[in-house]
mmCIF file as Biopython writes it, N, C-alpha, C and O atoms, coordinates in Angstrom:
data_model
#
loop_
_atom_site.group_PDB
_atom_site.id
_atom_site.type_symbol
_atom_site.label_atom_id
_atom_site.label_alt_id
_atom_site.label_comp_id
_atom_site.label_asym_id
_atom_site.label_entity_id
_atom_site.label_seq_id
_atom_site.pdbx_PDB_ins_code
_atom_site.Cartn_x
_atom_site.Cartn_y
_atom_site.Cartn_z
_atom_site.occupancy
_atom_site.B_iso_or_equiv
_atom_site.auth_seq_id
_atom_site.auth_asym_id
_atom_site.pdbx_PDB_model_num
ATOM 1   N N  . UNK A ? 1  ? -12.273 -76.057 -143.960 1.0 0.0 1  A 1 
ATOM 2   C CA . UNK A ? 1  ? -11.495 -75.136 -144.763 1.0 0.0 1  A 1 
ATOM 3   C C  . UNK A ? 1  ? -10.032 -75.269 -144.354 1.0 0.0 1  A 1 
ATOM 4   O O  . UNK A ? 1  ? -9.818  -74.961 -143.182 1.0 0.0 1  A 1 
ATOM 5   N N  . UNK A ? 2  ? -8.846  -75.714 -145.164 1.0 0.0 2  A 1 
ATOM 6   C CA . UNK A ? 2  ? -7.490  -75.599 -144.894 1.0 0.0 2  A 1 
ATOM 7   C C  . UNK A ? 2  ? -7.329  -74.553 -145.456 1.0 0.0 2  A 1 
ATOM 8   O O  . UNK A ? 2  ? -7.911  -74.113 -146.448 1.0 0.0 2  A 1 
ATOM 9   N N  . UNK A ? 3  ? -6.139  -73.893 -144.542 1.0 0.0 3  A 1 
ATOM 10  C CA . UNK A ? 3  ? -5.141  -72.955 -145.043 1.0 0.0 3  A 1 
ATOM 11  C C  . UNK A ? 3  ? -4.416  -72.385 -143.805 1.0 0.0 3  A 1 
ATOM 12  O O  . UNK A ? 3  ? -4.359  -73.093 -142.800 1.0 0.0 3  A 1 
ATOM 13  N N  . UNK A ? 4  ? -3.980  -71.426 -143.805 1.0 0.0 4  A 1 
ATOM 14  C CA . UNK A ? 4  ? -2.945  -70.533 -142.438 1.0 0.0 4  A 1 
ATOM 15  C C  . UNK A ? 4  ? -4.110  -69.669 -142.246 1.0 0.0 4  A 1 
ATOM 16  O O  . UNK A ? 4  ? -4.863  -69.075 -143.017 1.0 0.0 4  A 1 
ATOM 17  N N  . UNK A ? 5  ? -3.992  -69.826 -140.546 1.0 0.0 5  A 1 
ATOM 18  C CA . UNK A ? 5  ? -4.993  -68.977 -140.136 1.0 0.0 5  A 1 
ATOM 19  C C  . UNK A ? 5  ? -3.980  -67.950 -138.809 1.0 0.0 5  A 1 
ATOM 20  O O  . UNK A ? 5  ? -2.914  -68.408 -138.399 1.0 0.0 5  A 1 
ATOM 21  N N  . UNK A ? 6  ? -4.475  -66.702 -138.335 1.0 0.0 6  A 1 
ATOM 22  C CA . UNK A ? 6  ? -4.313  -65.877 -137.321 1.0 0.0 6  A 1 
ATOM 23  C C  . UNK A ? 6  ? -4.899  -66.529 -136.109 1.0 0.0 6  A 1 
ATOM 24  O O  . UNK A ? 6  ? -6.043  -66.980 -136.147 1.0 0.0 6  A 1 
ATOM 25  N N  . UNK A ? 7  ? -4.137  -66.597 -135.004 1.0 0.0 7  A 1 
ATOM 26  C CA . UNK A ? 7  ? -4.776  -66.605 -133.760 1.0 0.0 7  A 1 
ATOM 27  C C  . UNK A ? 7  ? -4.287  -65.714 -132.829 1.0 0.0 7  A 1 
ATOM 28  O O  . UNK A ? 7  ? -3.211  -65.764 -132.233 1.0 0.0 7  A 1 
ATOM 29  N N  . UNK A ? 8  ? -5.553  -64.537 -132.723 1.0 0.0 8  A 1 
ATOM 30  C CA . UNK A ? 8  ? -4.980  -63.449 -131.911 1.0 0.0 8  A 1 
ATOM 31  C C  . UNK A ? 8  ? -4.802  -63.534 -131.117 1.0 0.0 8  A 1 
ATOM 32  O O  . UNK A ? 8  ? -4.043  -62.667 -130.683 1.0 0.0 8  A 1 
ATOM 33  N N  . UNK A ? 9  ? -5.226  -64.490 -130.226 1.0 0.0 9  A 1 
ATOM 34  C CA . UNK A ? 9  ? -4.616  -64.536 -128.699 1.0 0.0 9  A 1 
ATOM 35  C C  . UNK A ? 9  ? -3.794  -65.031 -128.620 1.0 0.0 9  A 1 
ATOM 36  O O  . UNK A ? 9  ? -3.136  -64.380 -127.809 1.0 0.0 9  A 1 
ATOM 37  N N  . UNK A ? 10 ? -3.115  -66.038 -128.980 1.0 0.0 10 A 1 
ATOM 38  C CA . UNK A ? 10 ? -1.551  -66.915 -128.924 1.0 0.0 10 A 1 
ATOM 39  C C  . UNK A ? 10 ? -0.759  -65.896 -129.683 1.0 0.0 10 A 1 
ATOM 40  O O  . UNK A ? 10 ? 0.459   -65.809 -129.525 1.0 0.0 10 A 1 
ATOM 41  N N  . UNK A ? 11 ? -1.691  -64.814 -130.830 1.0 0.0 11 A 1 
ATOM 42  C CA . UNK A ? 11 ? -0.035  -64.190 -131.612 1.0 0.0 11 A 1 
ATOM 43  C C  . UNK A ? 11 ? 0.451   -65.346 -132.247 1.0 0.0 11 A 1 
ATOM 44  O O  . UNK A ? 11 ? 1.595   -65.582 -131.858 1.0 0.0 11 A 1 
ATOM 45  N N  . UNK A ? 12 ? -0.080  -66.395 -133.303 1.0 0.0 12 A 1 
ATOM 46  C CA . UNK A ? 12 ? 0.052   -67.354 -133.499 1.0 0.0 12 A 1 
ATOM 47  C C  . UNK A ? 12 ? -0.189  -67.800 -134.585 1.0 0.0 12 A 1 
ATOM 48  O O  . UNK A ? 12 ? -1.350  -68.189 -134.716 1.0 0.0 12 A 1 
ATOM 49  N N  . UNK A ? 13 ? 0.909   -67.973 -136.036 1.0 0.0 13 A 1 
ATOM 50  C CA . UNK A ? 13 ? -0.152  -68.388 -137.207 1.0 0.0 13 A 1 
ATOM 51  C C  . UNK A ? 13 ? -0.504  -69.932 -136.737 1.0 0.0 13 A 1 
ATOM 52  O O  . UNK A ? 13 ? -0.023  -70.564 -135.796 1.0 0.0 13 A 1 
ATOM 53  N N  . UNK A ? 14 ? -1.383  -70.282 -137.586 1.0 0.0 14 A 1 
ATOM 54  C CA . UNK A ? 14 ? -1.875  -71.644 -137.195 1.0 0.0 14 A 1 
ATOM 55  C C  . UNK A ? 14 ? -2.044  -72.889 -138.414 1.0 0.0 14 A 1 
ATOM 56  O O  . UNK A ? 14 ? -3.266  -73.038 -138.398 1.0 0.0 14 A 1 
ATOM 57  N N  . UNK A ? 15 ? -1.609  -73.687 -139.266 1.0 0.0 15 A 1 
ATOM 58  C CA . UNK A ? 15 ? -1.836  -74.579 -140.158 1.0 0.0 15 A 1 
ATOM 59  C C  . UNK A ? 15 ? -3.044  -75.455 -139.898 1.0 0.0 15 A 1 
ATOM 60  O O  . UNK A ? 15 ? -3.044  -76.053 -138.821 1.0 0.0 15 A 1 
ATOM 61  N N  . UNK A ? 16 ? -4.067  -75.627 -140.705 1.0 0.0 16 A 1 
ATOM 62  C CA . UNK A ? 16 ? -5.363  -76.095 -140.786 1.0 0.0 16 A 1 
ATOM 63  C C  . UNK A ? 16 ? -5.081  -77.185 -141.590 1.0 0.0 16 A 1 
ATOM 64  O O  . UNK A ? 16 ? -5.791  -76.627 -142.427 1.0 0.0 16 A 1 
ATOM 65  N N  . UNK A ? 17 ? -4.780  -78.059 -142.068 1.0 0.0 17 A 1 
ATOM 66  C CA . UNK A ? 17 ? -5.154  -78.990 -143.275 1.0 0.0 17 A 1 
ATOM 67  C C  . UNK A ? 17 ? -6.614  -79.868 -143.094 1.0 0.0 17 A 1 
ATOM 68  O O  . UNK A ? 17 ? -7.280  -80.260 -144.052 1.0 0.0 17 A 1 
ATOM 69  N N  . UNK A ? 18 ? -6.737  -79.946 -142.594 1.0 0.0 18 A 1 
ATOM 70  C CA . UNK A ? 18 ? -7.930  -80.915 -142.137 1.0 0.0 18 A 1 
ATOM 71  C C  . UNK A ? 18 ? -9.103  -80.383 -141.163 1.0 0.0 18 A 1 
ATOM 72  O O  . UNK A ? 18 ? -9.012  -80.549 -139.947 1.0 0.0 18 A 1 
ATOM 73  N N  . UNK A ? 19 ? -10.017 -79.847 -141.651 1.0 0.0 19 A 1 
ATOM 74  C CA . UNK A ? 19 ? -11.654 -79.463 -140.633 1.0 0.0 19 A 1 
ATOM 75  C C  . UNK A ? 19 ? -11.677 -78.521 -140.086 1.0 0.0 19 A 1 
ATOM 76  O O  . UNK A ? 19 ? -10.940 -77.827 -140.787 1.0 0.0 19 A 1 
ATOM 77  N N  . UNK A ? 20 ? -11.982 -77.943 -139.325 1.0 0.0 20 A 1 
ATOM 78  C CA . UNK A ? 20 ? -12.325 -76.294 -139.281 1.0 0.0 20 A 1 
ATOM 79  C C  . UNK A ? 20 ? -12.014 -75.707 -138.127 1.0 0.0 20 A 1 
ATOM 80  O O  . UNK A ? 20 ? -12.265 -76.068 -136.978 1.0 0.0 20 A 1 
ATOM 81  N N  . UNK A ? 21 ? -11.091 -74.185 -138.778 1.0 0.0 21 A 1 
ATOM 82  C CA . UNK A ? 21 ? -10.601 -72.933 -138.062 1.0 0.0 21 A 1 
ATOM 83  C C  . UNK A ? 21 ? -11.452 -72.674 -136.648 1.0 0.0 21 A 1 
ATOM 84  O O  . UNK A ? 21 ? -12.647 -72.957 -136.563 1.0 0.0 21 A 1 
ATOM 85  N N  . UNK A ? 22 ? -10.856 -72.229 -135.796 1.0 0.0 22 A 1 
ATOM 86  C CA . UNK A ? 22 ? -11.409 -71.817 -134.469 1.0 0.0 22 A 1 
ATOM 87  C C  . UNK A ? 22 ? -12.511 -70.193 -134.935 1.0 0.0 22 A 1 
ATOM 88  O O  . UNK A ? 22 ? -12.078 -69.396 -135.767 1.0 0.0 22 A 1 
ATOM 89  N N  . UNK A ? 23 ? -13.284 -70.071 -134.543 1.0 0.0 23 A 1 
ATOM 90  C CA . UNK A ? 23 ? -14.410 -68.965 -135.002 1.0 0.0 23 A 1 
ATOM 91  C C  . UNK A ? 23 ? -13.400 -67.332 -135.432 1.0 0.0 23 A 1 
ATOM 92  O O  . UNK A ? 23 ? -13.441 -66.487 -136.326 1.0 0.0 23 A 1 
ATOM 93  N N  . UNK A ? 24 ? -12.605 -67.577 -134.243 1.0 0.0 24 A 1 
ATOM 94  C CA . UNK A ? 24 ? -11.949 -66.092 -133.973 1.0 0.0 24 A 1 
ATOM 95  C C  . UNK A ? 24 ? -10.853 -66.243 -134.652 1.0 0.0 24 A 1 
ATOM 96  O O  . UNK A ? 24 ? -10.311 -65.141 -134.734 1.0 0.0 24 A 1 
ATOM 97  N N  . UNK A ? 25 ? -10.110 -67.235 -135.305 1.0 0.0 25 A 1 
ATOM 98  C CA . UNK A ? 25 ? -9.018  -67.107 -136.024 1.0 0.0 25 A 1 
ATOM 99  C C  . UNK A ? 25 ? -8.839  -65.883 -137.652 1.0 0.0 25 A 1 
ATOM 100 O O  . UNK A ? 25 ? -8.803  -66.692 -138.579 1.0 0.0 25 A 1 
ATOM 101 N N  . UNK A ? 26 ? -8.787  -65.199 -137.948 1.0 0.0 26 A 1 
ATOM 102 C CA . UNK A ? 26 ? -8.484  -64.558 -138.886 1.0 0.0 26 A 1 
ATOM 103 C C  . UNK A ? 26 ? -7.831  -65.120 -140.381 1.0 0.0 26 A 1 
ATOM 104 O O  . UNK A ? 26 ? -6.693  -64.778 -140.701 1.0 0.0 26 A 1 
ATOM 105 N N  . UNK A ? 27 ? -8.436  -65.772 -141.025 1.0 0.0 27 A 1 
ATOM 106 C CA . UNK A ? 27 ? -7.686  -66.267 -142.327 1.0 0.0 27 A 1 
ATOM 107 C C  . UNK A ? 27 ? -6.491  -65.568 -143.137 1.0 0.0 27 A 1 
ATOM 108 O O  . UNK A ? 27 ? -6.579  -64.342 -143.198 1.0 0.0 27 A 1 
ATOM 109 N N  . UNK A ? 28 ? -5.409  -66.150 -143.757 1.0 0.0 28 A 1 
ATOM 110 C CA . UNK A ? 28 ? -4.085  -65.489 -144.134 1.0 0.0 28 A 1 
ATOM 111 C C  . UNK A ? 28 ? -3.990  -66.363 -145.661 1.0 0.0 28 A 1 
ATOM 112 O O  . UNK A ? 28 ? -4.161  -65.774 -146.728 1.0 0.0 28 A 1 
ATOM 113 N N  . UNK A ? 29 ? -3.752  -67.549 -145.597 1.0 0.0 29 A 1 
ATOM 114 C CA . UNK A ? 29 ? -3.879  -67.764 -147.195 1.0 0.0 29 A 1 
ATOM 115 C C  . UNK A ? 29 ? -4.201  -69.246 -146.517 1.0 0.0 29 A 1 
ATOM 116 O O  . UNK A ? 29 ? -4.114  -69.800 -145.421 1.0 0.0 29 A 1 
ATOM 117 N N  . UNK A ? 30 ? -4.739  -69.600 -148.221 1.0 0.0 30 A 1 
ATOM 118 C CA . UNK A ? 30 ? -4.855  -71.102 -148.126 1.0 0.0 30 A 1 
ATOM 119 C C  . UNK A ? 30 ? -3.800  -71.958 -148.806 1.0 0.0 30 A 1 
ATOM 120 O O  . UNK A ? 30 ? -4.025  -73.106 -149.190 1.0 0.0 30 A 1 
ATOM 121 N N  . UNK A ? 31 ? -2.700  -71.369 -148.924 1.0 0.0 31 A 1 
ATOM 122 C CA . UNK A ? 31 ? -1.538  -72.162 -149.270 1.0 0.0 31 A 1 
ATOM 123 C C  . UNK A ? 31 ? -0.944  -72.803 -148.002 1.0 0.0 31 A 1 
ATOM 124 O O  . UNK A ? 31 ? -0.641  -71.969 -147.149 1.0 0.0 31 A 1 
ATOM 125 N N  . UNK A ? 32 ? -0.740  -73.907 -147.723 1.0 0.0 32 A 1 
ATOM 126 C CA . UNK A ? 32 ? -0.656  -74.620 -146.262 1.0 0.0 32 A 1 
ATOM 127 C C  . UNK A ? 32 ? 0.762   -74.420 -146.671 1.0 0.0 32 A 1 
ATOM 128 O O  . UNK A ? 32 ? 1.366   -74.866 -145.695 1.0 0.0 32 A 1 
ATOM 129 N N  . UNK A ? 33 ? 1.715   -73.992 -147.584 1.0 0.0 33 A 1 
ATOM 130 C CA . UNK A ? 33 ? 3.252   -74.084 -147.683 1.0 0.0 33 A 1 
ATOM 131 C C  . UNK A ? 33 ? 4.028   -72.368 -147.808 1.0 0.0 33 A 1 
ATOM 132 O O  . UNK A ? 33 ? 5.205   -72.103 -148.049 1.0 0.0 33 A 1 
ATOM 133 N N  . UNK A ? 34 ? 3.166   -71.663 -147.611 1.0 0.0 34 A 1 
ATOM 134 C CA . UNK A ? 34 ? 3.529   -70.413 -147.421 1.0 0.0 34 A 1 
ATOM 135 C C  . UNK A ? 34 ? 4.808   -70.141 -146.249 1.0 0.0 34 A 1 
ATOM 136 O O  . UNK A ? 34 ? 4.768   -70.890 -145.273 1.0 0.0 34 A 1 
ATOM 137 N N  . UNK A ? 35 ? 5.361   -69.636 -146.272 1.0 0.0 35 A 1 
ATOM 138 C CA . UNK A ? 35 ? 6.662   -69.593 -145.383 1.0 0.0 35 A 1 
ATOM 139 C C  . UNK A ? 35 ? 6.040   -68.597 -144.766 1.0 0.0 35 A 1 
ATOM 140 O O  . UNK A ? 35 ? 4.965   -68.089 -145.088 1.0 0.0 35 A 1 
ATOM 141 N N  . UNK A ? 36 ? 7.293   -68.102 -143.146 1.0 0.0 36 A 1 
ATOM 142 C CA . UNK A ? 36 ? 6.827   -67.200 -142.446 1.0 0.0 36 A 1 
ATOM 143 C C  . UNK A ? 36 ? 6.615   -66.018 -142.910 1.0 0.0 36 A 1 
ATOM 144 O O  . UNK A ? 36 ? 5.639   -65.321 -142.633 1.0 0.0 36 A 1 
ATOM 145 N N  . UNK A ? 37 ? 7.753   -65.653 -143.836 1.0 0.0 37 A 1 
ATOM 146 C CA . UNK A ? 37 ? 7.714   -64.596 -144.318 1.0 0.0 37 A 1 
ATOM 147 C C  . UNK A ? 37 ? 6.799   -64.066 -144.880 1.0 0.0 37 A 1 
ATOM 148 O O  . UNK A ? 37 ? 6.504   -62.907 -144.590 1.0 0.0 37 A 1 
ATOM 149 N N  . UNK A ? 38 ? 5.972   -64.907 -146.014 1.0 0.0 38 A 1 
ATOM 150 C CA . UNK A ? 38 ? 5.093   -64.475 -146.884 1.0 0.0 38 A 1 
ATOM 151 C C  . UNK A ? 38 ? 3.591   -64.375 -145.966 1.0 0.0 38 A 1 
ATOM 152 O O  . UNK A ? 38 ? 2.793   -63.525 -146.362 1.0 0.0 38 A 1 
ATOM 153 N N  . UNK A ? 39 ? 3.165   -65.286 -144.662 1.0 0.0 39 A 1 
ATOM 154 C CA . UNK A ? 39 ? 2.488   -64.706 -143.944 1.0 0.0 39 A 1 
ATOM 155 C C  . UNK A ? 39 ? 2.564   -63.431 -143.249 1.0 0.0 39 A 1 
ATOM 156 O O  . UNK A ? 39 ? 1.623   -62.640 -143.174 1.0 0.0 39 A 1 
ATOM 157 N N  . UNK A ? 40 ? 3.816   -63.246 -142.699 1.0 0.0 40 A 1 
ATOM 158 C CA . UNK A ? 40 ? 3.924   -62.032 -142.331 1.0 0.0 40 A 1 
ATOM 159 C C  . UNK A ? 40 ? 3.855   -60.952 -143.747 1.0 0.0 40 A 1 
ATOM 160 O O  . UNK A ? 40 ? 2.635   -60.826 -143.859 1.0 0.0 40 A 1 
ATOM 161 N N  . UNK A ? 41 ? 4.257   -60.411 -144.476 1.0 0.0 41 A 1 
ATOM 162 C CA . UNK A ? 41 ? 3.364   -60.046 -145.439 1.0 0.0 41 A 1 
ATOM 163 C C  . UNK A ? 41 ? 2.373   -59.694 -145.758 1.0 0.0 41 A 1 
ATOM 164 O O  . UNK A ? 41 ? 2.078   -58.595 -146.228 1.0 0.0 41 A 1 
ATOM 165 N N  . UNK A ? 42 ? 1.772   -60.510 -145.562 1.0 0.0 42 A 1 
ATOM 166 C CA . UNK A ? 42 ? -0.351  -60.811 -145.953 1.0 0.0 42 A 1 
ATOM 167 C C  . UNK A ? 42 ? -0.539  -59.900 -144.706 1.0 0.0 42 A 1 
ATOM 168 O O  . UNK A ? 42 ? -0.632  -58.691 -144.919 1.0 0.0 42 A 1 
ATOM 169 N N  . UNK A ? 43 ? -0.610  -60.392 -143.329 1.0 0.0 43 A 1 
ATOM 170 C CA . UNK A ? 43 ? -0.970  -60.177 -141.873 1.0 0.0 43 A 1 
ATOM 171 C C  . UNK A ? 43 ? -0.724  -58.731 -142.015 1.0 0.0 43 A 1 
ATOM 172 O O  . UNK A ? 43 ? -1.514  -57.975 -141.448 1.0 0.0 43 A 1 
ATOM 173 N N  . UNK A ? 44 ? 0.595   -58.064 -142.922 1.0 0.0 44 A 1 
ATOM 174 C CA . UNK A ? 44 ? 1.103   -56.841 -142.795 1.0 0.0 44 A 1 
ATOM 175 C C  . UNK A ? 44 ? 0.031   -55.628 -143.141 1.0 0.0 44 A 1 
ATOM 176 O O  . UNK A ? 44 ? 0.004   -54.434 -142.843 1.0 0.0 44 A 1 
ATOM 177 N N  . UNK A ? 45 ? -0.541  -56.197 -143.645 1.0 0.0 45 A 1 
ATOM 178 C CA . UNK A ? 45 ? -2.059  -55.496 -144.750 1.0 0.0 45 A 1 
ATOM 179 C C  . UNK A ? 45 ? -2.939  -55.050 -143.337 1.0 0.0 45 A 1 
ATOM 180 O O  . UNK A ? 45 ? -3.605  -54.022 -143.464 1.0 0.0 45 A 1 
ATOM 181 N N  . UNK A ? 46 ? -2.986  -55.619 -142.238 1.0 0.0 46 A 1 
ATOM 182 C CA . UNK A ? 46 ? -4.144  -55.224 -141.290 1.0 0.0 46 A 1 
ATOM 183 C C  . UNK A ? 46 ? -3.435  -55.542 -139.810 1.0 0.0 46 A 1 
ATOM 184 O O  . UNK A ? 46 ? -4.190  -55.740 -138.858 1.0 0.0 46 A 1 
ATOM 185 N N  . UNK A ? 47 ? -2.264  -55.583 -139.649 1.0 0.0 47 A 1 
ATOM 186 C CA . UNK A ? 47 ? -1.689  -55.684 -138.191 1.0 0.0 47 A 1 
ATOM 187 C C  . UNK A ? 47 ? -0.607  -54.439 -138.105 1.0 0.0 47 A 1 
ATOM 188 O O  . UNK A ? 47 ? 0.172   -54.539 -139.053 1.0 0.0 47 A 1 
ATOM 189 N N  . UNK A ? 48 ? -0.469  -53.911 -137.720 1.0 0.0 48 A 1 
ATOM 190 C CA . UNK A ? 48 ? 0.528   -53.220 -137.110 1.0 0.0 48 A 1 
ATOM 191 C C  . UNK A ? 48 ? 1.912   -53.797 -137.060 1.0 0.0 48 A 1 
ATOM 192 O O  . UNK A ? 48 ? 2.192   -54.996 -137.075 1.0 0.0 48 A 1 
ATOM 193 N N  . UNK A ? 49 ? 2.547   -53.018 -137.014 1.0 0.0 49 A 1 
ATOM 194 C CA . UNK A ? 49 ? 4.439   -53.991 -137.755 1.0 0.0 49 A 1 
ATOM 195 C C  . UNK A ? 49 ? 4.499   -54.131 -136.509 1.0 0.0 49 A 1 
ATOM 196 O O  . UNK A ? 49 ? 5.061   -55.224 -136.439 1.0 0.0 49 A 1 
ATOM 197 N N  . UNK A ? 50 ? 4.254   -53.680 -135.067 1.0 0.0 50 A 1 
ATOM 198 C CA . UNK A ? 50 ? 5.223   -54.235 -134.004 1.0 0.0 50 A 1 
ATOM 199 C C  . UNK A ? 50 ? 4.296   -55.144 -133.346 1.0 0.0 50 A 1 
ATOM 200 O O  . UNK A ? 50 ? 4.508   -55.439 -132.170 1.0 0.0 50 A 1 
ATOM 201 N N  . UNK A ? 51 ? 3.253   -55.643 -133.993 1.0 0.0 51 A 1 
ATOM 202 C CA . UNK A ? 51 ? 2.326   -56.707 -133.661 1.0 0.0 51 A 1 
ATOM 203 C C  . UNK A ? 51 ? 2.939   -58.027 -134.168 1.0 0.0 51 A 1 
ATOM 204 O O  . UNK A ? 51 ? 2.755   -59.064 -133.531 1.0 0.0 51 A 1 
ATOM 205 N N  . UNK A ? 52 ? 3.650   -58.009 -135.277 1.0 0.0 52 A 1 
ATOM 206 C CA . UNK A ? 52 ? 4.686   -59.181 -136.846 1.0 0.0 52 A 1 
ATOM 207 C C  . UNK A ? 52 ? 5.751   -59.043 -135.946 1.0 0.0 52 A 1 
ATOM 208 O O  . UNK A ? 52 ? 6.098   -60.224 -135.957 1.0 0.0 52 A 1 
ATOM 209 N N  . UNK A ? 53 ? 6.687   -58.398 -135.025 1.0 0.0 53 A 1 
ATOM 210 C CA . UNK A ? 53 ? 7.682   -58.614 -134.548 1.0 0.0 53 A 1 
ATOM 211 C C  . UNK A ? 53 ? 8.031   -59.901 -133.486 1.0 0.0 53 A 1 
ATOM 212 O O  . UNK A ? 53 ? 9.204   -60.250 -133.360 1.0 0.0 53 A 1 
ATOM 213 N N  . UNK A ? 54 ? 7.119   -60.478 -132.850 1.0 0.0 54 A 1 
ATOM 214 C CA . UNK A ? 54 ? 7.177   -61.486 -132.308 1.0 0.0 54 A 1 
ATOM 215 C C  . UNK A ? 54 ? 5.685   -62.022 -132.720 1.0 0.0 54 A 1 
ATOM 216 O O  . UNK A ? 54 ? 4.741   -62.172 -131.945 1.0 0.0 54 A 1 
ATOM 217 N N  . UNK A ? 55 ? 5.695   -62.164 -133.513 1.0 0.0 55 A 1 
ATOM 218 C CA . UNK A ? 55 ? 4.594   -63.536 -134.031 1.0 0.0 55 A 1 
ATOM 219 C C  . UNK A ? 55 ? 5.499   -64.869 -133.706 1.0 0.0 55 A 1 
ATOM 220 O O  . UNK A ? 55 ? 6.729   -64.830 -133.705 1.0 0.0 55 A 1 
ATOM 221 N N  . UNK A ? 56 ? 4.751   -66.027 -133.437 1.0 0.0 56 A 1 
ATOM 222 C CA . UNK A ? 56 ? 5.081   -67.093 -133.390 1.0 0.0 56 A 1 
ATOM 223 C C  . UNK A ? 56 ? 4.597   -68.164 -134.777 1.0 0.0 56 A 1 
ATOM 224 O O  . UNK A ? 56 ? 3.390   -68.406 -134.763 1.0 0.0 56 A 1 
ATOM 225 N N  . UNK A ? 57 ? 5.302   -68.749 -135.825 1.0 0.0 57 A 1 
ATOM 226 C CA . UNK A ? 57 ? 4.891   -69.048 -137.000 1.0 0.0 57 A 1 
ATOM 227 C C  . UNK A ? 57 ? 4.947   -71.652 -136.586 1.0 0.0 57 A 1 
ATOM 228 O O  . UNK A ? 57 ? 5.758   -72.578 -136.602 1.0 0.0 57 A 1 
ATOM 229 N N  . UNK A ? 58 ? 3.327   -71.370 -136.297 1.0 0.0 58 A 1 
ATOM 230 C CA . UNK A ? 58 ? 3.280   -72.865 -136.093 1.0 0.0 58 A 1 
ATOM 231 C C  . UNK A ? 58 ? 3.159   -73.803 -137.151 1.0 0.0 58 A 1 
ATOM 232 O O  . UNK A ? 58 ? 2.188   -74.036 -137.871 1.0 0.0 58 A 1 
ATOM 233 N N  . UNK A ? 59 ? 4.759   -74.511 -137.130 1.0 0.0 59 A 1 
ATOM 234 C CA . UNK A ? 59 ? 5.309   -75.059 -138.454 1.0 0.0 59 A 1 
ATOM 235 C C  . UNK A ? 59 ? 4.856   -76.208 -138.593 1.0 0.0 59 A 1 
ATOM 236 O O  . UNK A ? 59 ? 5.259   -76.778 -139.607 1.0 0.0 59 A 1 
ATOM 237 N N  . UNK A ? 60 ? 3.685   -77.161 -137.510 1.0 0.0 60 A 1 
ATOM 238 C CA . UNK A ? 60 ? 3.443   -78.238 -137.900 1.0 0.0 60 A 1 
ATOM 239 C C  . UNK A ? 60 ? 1.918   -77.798 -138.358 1.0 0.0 60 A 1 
ATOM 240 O O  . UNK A ? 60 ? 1.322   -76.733 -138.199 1.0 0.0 60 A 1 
ATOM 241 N N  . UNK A ? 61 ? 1.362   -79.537 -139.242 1.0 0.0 61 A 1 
ATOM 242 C CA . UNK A ? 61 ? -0.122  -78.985 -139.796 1.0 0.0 61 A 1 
ATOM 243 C C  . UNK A ? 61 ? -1.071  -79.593 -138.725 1.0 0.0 61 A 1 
ATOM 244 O O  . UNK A ? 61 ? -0.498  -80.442 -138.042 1.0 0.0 61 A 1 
ATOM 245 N N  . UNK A ? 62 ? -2.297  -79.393 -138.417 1.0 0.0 62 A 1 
ATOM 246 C CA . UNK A ? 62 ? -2.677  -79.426 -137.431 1.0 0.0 62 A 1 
ATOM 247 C C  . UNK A ? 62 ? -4.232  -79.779 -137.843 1.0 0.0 62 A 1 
ATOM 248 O O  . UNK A ? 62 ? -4.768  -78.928 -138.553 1.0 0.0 62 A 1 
ATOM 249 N N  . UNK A ? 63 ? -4.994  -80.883 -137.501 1.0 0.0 63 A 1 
ATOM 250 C CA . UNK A ? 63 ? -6.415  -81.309 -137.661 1.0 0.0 63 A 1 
ATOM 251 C C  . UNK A ? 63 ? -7.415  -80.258 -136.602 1.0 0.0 63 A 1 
ATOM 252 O O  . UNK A ? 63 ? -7.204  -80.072 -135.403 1.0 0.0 63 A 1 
ATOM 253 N N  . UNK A ? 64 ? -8.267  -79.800 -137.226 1.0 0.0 64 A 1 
ATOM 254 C CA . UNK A ? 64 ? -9.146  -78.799 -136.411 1.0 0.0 64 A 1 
ATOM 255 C C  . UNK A ? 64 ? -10.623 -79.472 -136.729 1.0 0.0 64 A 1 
ATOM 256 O O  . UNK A ? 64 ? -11.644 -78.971 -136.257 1.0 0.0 64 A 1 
#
């Protein structure tokens, strides 16, 4: 499954393009070109705003 995923322990979005999300990652969209912003957004729906204040947004795509 590609798309942007949550990783709660790094605080970390994560880019998938290729094979599969870590179990515990939290899915955010499957647009692999979504900017930070618009993840933070989505994430905003079920995280707490001072949880989005230091997110770290991982800009390369990444084989899982």
């Amino acid at each position: 499954m590609s798309g942007i995923f949550y990783d709660p322990r790094a605080r970390r979005l994560e880019r998938v393009s290729d094979g599969s999300p870590r179990p515990e990652w939290s899915f955010v969209t499957h647009n692999l070109h979504a900017s930070a912003h618009q993840c933070r957004r989505i994430l905003g729906e079920f995280l707490p705003a001072d949880a989005l204040t230091d997110l770290e947004f991982g800009g390369e795509q990444r084989p899982r």
